[in-house]
C-alpha positions, 0 to 999 in steps of 0.5 A, spaced: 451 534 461 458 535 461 463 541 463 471 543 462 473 542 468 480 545 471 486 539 472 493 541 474 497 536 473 505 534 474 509 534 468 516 532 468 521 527 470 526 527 476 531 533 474 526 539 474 518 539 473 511 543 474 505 543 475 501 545 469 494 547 468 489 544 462 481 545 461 478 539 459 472 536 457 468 531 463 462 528 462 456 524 467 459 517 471 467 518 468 472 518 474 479 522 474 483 517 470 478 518 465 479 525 465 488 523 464 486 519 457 482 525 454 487 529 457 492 524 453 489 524 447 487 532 445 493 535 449 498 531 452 500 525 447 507 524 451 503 525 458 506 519 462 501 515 466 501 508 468 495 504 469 492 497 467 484 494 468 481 500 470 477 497 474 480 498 481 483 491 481 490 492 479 493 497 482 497 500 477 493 508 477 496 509 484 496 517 484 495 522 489 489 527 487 489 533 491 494 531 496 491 525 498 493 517 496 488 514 491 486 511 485 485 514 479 479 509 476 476 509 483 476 516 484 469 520 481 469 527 478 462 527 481 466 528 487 468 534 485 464 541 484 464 543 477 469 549 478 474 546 484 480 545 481 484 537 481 490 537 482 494 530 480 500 529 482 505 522 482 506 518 489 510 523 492 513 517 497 517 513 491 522 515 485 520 519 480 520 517 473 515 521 469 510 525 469 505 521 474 510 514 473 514 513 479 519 507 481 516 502 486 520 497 486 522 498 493 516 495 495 518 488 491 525 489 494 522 488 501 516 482 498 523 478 496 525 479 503 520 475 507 521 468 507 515 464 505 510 461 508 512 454 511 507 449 513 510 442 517 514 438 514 510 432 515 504 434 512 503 433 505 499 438 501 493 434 501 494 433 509 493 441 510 488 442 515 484 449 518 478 452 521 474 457 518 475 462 522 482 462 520 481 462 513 477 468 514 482 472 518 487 471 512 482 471 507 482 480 509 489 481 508 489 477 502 484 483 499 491 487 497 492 489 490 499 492 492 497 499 489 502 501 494 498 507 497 499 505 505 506 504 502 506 511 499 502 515 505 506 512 511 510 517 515 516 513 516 519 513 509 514 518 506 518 523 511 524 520 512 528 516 506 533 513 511 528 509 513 527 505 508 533 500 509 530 498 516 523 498 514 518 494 510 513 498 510 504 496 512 504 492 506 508 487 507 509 488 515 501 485 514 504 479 510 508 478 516 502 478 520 498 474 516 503 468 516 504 469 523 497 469 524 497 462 520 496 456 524 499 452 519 506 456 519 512 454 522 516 459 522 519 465 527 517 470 525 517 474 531 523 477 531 525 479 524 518 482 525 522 487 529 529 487 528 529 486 520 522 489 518 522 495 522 515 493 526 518 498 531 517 504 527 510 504 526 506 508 530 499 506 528 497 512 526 491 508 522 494 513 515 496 506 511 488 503 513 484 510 511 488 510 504 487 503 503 482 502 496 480 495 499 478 497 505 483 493 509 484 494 516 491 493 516 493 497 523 487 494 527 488 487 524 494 486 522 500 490 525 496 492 532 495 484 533 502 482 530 505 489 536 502 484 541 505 478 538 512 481 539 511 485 546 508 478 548 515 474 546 519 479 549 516 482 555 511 477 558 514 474 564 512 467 563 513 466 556 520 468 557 520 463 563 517 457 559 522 459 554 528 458 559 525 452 561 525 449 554 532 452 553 
């Protein structure tokens, strides 16, 4: 049975915009970007909206729907009562562009700047050895589908714009960990976790994990570990005093 449900939605680019109001039609089992298509092809042709697989894979329908961080395939009208008002507005964190399209490509400018995994140099490929419980560690962090919505939500460049040369953000500060974390990479990655990928700004506030549509811990598994990592290097006693020694 369906209903005209109250949407506002931001329309307009980075000059000047507003939120504008639309009745349309939902029916039983549609999510939200559902709702932004019919609103597209009965009302809105020129609404600008970016997404892809429509299943919750891509990441590409990144939105925030009544103020928070989601996806607009994953996001069921049942969710709403039939006369609550959805409100759909563009990732806040990032450059507008149009309507719901903003410009993310601050995050792939920050993925260029971590160097890549670096296995020994005397094991060829096949040579490559790990135990399962390694596997699974990385096997989360490789869930991502880089929607962007930790990166969108976190504080630290969501309020302050300043920060964004300094930091990496969730998303990618959980790559470093995962390469850390991995027992067949070579490389230091302790102190460019600190002083080139801001680690120190986050807070561990846990805002990128409960936004997170994959359901990864990405506080509690990847940047809280990697914080103890860090602190371990720098702080504990008999680290520094073996790598004096080794000196």
């Amino acid at each position: 049975m369906g209903y005209q449900a109250h949407f506002r939605v931001w329309r307009g680019d980075a000059d000047s915009g507003a939120l504008r109001d639309f009745r349309v039609e939902v029916n039983e089992g549609e999510v939200v970007l559902d709702v932004i298509h019919r609103l597209q092809a009965t009302q809105c042709p020129d609404l600008a909206v970016r997404w892809n697989c429509k299943a919750g894979k891509c990441g590409s329908c990144s939105a925030e729907i009544n103020g928070r961080p989601r996806l607009m395939c994953m996001t069921r009208m049942s969710t709403f009562a039939e006369d609550e008002t959805v409100t759909v507005t563009p990732m806040r964190t990032f450059p507008l562009v149009r309507d719901l399209v903003t410009d993310v490509s601050y995050n792939y400018a920050k993925a260029r700047e971590i160097p890549s995994f670096q296995p020994p140099a005397d094991l060829a490929p096949g040579e490559y050895r790990m135990q399962q419980v390694d596997v699974q560690r990385s096997q989360e962090f490789r869930k991502c589908i880089e929607c962007f919505l930790c990166q969108n939500t976190c504080h630290v460049v969501r309020d302050h714009e300043d920060n964004e040369q300094a930091f990496a953000g969730p998303r990618y500060l959980m790559r470093v960990a995962e390469l850390e974390m991995h027992p067949l990479d070579t490389a230091d990655r302790h102190q460019d976790a600190q002083t080139q990928h801001g680690l120190g700004f986050c807070n561990i506030t846990k805002c990128c994990t409960e936004v997170c549509p994959e359901h990864i811990k990405i506080t509690d598994n990847a940047l809280i570990p990697l914080k103890e990592r860090v602190a371990d290097r720098r702080y504990d006693p008999l680290a520094r005093l073996f790598r004096r020694r080794k000196e």
